[in-house]
VMD Tcl script that draws the C-alpha trace (Angstrom):
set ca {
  {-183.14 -30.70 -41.51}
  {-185.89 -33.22 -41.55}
  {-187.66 -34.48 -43.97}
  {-191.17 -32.52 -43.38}
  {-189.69 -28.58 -42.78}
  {-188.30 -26.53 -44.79}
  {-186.87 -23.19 -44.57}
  {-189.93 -21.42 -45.60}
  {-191.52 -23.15 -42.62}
  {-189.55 -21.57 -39.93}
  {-188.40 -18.27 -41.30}
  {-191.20 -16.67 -38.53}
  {-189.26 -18.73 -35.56}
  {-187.92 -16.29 -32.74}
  {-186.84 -18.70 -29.81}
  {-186.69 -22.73 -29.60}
  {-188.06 -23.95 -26.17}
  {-186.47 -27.32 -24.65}
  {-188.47 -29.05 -22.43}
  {-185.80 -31.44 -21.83}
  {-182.05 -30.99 -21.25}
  {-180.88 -31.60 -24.86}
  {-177.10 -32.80 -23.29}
  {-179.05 -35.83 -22.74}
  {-180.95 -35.85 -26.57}
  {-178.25 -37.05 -29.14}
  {-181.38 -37.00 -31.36}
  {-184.97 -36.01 -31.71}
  {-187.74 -35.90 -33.82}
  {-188.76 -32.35 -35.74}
  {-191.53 -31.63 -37.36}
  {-193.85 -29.04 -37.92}
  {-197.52 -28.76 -36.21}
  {-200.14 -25.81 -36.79}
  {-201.00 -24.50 -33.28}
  {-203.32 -21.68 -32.13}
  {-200.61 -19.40 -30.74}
  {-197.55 -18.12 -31.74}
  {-195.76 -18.54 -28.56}
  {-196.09 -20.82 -25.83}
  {-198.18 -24.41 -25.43}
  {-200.64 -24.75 -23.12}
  {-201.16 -28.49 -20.97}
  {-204.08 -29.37 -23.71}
  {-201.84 -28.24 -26.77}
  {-199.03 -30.48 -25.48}
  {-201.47 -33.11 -24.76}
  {-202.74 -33.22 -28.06}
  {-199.69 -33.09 -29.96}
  {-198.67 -36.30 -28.31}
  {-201.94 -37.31 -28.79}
  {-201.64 -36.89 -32.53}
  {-197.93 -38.35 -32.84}
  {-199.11 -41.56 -30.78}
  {-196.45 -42.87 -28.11}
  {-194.57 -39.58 -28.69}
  {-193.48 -37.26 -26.19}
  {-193.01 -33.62 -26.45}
  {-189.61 -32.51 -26.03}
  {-189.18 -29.02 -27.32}
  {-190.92 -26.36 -29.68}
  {-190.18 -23.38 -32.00}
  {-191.87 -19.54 -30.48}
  {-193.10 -17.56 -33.54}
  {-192.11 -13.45 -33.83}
  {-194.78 -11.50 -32.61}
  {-196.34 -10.72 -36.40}
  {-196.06 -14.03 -38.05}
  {-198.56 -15.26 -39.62}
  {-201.15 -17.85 -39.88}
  {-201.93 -20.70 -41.92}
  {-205.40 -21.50 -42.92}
  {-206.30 -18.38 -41.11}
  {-206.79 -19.17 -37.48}
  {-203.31 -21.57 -37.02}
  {-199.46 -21.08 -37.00}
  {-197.31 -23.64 -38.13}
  {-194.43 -23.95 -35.38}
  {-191.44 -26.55 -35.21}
  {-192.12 -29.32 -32.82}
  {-189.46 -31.96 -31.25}
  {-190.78 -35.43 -30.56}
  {-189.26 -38.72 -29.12}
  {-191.13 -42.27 -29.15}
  {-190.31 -43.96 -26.03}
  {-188.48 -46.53 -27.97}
  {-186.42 -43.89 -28.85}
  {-184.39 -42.97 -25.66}
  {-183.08 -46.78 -25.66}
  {-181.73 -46.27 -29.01}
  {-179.39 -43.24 -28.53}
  {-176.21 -45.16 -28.76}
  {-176.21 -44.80 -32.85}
  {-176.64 -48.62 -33.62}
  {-180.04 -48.32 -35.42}
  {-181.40 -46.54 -38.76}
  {-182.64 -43.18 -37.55}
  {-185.68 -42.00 -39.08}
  {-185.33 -38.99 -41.51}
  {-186.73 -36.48 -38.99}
  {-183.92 -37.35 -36.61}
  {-181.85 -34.26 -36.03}
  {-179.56 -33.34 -33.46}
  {-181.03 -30.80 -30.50}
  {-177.57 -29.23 -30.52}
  {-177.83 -28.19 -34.21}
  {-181.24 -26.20 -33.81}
  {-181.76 -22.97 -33.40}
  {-184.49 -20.07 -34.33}
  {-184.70 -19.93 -38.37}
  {-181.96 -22.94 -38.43}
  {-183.09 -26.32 -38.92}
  {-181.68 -29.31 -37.15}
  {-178.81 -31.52 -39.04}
  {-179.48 -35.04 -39.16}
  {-177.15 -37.01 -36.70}
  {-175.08 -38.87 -38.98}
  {-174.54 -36.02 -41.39}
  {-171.22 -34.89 -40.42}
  {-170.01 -31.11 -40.25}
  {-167.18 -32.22 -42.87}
  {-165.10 -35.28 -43.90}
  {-163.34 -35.45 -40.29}
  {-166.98 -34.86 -38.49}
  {-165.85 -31.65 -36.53}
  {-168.07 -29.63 -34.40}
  {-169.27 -26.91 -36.71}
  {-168.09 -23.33 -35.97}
  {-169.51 -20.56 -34.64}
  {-169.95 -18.83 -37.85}
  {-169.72 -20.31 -41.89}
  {-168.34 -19.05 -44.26}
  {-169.77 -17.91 -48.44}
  {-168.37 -16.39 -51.22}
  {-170.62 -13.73 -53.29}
  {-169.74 -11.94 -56.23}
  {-170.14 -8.13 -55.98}
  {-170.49 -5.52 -58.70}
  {-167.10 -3.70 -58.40}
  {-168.44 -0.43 -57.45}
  {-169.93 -2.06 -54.25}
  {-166.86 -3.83 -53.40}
  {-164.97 -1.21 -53.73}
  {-167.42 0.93 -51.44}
  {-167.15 -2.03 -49.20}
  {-162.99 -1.97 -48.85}
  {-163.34 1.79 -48.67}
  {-165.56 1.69 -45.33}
  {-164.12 -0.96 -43.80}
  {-160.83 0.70 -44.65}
  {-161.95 4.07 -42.63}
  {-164.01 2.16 -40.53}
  {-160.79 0.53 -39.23}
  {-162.48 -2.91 -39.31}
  {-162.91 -6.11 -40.92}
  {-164.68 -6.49 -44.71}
  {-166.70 -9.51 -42.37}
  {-167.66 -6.97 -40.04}
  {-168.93 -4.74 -42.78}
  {-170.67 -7.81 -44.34}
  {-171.98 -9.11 -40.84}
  {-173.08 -5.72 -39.65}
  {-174.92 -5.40 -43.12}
  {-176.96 -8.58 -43.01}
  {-177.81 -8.26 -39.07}
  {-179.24 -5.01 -39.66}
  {-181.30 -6.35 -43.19}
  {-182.25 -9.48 -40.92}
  {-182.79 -7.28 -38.06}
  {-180.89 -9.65 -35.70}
  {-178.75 -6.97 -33.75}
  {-177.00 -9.68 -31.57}
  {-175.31 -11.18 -34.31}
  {-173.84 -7.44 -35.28}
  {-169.89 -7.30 -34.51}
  {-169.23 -5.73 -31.97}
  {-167.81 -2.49 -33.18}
  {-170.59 -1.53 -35.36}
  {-173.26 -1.89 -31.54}
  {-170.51 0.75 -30.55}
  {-170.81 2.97 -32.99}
  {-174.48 2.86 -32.93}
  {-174.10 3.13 -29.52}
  {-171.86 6.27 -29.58}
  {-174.26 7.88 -32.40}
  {-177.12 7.39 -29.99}
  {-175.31 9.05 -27.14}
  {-174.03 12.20 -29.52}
  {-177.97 12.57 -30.63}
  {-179.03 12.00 -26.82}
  {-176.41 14.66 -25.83}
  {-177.34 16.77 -28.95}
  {-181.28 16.82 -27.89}
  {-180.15 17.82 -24.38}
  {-178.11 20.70 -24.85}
  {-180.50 22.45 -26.85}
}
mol new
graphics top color blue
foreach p $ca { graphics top sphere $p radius 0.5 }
foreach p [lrange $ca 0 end-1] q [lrange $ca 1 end] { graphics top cylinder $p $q radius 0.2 }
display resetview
């Protein structure tokens, strides 16, 4: 992540706008800017952040959720991509980048961009679609855990996963078979409701 934002920073972000087609972006420039709304930028707000990061141009910007909140009580601090002119020359990864470089491909919503020449591991391989942790859990909770995903007929990562998408409320990252079964329990209460 750059230098300038930090996880606290974007834990409101709900969408990442490109203004640009980032296949074309090995790099930009992120940093944060406090702007009067929460989504969107109007003409003048886009003006004036290239105004204030002289010979920069606007290239893409964090949306906010609809109830984050503001700094300094009339602002919201939202991710902002950049690019100096002098930058789209230098693309080909023979200069220093600067420490807000990170690559387009890397961001998304609460996730902040990797610096270019950090690599994914030792042989510099695309990253997956998911990572992986380890956690230590009190026994009685692991054992809960192997019990349900035992008659749950599914994965201890699908318990896990299911878990922390419903906590982070971020039901699109839920597996599969747990939007089923909350699917199926909304169509037994649906059915429920209609035969009485």
């Amino acid at each position: 992540m750059g230098t300038t934002v930090s996880i606290k920073d974007i834990r409101y972000e709900a969408k990442i706008v490109w203004l640009e087609d980032i296949q074309q972006l090995p790099w930009v420039r992120e940093r944060l800017a406090d702007l009067r709304t929460r989504k969107n930028l109007s003409k003048t707000a886009k003006l004036n952040i290239e105004k204030q990061n002289e010979g920069e141009t606007l290239v893409g910007y964090a949306e906010l959720e609809d109830g984050a909140p503001t700094t300094a009580g009339k602002y919201f601090r939202r991710r902002i991509f950049t690019l100096k002119t002098s930058d789209r020359g230098q693309n080909n990864g023979s200069i220093e980048l600067p420490p807000e470089a990170v690559d387009p491909a890397s961001v998304a919503p609460r996730i902040g961009g990797r610096h270019p020449k950090t690599p994914f591991s030792q042989n510099a391989v695309p990253p997956p679609s998911s990572a992986q942790i380890a956690v230590r859990l009190p026994y009685n909770l692991y054992h809960q855990l192997n019990q349900h995903a035992k008659e749950a007929g599914i994965s201890k990562t699908d318990v896990v996963v299911a878990a922390l998408a419903k906590y982070f409320q971020v039901t699109d990252n839920m597996p599969l078979a747990e939007r089923l079964a909350q699917l199926e329990a909304r169509v037994a209460s649906l059915e429920q409701q209609r035969s009485l």
